[in-house]
DSSP file (Angstrom, degrees, kcal/mol; ACC not computed):
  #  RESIDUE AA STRUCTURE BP1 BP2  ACC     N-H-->O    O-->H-N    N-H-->O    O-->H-N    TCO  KAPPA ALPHA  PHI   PSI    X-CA   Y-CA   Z-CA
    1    1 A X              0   0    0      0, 0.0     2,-0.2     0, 0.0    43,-0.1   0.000 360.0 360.0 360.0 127.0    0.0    0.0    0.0
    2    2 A X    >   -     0   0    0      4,-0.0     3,-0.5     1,-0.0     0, 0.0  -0.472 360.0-108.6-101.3 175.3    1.6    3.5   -0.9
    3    3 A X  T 3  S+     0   0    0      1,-0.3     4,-0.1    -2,-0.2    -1,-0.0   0.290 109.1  81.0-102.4   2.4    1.0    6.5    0.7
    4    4 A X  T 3  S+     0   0    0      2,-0.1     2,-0.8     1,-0.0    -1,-0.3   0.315  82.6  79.9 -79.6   9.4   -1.0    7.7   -2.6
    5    5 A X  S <  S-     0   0    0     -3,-0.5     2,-0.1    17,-0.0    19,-0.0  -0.920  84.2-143.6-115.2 141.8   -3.7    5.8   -1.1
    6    6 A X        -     0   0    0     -2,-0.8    17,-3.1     2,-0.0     2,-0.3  -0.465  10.5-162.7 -92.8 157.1   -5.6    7.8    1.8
    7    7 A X  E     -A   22   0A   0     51,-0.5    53,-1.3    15,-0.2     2,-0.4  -0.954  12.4-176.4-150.3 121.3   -6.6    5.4    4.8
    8    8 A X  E     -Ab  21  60A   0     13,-1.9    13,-2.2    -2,-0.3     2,-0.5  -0.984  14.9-163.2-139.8 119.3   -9.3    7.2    6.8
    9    9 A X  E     -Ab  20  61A   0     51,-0.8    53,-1.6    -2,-0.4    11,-0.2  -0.902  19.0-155.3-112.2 126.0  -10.9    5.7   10.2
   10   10 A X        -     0   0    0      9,-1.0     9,-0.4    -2,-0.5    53,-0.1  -0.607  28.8 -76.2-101.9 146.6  -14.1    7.6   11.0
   11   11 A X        -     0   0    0     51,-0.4     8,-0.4    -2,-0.2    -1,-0.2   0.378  54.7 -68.0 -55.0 177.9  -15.4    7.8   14.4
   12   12 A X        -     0   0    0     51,-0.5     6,-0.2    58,-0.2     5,-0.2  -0.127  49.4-142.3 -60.4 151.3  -17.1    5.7   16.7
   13   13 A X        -     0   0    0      4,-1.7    58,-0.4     3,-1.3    -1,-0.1  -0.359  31.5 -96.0-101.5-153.3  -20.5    4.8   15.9
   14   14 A X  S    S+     0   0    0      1,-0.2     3,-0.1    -2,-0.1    -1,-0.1   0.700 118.2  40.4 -74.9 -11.8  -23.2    4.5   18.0
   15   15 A X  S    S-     0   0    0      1,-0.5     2,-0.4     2,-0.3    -1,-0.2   0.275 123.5 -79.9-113.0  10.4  -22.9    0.4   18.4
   16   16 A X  S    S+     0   0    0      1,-0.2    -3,-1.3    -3,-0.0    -1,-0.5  -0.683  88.3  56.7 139.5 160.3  -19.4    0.3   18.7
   17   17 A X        -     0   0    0     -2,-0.4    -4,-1.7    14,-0.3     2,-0.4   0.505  60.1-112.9  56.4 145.5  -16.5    0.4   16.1
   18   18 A X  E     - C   0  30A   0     12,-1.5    12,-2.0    -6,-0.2    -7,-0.1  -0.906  30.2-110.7-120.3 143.2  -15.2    2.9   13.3
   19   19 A X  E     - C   0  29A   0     -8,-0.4    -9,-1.0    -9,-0.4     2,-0.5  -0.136  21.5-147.4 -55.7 159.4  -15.1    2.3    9.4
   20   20 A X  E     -AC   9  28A   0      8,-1.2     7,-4.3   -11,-0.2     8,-0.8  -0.963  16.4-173.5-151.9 107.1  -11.9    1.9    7.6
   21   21 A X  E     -AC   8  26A   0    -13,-2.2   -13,-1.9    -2,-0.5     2,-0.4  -0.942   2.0-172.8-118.6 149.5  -11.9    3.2    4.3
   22   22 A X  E >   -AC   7  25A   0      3,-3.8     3,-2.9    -2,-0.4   -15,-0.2  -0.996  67.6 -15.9-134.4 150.0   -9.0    2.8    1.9
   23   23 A X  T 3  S-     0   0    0    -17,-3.1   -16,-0.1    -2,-0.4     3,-0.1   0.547 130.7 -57.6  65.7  10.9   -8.4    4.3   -1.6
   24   24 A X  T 3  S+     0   0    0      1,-0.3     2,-0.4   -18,-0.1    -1,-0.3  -0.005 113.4 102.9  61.7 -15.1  -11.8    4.9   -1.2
   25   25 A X  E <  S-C   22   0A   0     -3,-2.9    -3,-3.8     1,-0.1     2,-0.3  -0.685  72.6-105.7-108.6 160.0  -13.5    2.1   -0.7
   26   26 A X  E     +C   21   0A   0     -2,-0.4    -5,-0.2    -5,-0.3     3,-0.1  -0.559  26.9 178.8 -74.7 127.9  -14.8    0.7    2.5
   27   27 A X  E     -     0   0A   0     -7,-4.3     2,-0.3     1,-0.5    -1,-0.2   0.628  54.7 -97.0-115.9  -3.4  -12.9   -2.3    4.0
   28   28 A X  E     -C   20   0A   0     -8,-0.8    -8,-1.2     2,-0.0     2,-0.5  -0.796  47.4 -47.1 106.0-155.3  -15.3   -2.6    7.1
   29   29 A X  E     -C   19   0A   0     -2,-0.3     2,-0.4   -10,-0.2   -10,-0.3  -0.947  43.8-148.5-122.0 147.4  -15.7   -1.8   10.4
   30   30 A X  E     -C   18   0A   0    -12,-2.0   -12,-1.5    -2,-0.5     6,-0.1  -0.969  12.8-172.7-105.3  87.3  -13.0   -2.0   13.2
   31   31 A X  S    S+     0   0    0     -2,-0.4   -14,-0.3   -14,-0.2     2,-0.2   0.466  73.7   3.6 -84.9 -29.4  -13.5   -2.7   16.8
   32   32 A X  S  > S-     0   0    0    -14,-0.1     4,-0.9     1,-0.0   -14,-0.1  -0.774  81.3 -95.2-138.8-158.7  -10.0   -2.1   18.1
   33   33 A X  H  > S+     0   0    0     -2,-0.2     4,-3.8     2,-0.1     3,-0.3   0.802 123.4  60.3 -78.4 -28.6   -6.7   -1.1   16.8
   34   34 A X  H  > S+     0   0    0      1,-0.2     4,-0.6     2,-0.2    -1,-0.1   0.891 104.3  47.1 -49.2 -42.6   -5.9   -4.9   16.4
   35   35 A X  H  > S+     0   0    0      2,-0.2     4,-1.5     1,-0.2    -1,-0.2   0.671 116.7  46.9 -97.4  -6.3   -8.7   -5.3   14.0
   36   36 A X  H  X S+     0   0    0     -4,-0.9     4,-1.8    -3,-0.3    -2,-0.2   0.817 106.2  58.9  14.2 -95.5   -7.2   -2.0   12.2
   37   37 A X  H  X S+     0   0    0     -4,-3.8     4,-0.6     1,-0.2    -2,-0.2   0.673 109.7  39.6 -13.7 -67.3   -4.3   -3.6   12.5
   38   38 A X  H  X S+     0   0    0     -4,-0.6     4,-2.8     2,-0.3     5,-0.2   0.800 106.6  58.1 -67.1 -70.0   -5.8   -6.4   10.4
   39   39 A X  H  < S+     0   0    0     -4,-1.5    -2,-0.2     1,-0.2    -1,-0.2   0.927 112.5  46.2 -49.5 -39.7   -7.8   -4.6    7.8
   40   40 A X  H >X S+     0   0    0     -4,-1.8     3,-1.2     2,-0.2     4,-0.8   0.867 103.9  56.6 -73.6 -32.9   -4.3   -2.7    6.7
   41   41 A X  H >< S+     0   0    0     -4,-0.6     3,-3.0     1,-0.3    -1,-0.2   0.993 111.6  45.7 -84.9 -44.5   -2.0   -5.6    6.6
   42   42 A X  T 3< S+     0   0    0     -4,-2.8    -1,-0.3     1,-0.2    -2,-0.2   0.523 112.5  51.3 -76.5  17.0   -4.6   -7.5    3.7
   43   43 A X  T <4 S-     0   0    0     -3,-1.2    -1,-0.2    -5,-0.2    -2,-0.2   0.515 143.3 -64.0-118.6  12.2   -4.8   -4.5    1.9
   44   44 A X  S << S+     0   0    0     -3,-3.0     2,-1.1    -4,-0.8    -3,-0.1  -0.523 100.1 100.8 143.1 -65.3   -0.7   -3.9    1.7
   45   45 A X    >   +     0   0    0     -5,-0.4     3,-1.0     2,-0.1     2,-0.6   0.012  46.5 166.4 -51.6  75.6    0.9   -3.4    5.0
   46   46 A X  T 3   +     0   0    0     -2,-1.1     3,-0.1     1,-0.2    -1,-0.1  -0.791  59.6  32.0-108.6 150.8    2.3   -6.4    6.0
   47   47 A X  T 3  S+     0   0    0     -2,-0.6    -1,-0.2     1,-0.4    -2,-0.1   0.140  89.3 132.9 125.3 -20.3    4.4   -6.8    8.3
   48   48 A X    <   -     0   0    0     -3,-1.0    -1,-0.4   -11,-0.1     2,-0.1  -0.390  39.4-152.1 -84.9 147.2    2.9   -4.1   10.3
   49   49 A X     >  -     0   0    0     -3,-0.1     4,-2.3    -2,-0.1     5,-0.2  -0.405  36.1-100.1-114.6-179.4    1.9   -4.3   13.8
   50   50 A X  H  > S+     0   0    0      2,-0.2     4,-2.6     1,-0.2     5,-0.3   0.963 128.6  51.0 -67.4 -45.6   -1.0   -2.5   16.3
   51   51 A X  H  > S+     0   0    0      1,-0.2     4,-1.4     2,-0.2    -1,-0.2   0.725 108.2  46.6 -78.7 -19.0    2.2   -0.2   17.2
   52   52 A X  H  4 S+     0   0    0      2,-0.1    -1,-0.2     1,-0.1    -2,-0.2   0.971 115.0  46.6 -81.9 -46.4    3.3    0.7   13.6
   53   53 A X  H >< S+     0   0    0     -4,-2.3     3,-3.8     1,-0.2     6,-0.2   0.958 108.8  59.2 -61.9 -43.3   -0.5    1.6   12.5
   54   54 A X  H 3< S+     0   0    0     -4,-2.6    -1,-0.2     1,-0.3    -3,-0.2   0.954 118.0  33.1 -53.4 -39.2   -1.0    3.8   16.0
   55   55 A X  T 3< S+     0   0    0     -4,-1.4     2,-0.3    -5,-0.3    -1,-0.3   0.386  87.9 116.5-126.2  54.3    1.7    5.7   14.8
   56   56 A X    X   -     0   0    0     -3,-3.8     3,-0.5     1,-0.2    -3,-0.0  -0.587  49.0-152.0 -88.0 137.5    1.6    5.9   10.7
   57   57 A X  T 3  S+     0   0    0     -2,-0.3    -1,-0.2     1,-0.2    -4,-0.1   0.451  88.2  86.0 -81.3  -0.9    1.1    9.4    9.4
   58   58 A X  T 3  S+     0   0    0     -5,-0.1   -51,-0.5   -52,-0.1    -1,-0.2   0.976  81.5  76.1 -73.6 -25.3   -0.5    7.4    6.4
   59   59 A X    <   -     0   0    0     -3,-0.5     2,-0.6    -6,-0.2   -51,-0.3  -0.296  63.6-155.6 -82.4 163.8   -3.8    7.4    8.3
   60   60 A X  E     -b    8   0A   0    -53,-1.3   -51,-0.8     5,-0.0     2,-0.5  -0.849  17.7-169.3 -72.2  85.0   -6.6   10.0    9.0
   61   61 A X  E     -b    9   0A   0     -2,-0.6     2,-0.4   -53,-0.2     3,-0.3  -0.763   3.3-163.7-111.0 143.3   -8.7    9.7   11.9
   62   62 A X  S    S+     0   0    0    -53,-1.6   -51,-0.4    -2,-0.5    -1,-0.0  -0.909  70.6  18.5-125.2 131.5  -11.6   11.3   12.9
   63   63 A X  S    S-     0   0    0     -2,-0.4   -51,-0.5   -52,-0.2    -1,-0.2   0.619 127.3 -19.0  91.4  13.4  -13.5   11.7   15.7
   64   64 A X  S    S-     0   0    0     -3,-0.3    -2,-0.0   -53,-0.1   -52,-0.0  -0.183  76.4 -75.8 124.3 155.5  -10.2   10.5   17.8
   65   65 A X        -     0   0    0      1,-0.1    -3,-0.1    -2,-0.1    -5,-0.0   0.924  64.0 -74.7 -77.4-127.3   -7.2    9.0   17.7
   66   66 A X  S    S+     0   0    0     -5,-0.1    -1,-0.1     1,-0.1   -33,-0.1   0.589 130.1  69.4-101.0  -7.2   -6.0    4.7   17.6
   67   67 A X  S    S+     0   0    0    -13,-0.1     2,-0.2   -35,-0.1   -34,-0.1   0.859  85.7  69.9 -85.8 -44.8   -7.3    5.4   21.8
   68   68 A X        +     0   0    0      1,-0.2     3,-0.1   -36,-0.1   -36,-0.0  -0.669  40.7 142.6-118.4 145.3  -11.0    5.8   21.0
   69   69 A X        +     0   0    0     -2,-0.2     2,-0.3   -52,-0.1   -56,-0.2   0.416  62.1  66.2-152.1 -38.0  -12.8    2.8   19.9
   70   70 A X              0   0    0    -54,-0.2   -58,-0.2   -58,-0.1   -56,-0.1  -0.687 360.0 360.0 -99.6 133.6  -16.6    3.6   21.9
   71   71 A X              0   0    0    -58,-0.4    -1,-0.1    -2,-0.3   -57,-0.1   0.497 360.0 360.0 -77.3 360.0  -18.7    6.4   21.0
């Protein structure tokens, strides 16, 4: 995954968990940083851990940071 693709995790919703979009598209929804974690490594990161995503400039998050997982 290169850094011409935007990775954006949108805030909590109301049941739990934020969306994880890359390139545009929707890869699902995310429950911790682990499952994050998870979504990034099958879509190009591999190798990558919960501690490399927390602190990758590639991402954009909204509505709080790799911390906030509950609305």
């Amino acid at each position: 995954m290169a850094n011409e693709r935007p990775v954006i995790v949108y805030p909590p919703s109301e049941t739990g968990g934020r969306r994880v979009r890359v390139d545009g598209e929707i890869l699902g929804t995310a429950y911790s940083l682990h499952d994050l974690t998870v979504f990034l490594q099958n879509a190009g990161l591999e190798g990558w851990d919960d501690l490399d995503v927390a602190g990758s400039g590639l991402i954009e998050w909204r509505g709080g940071g790799p911390d906030s997982w509950q609305h």
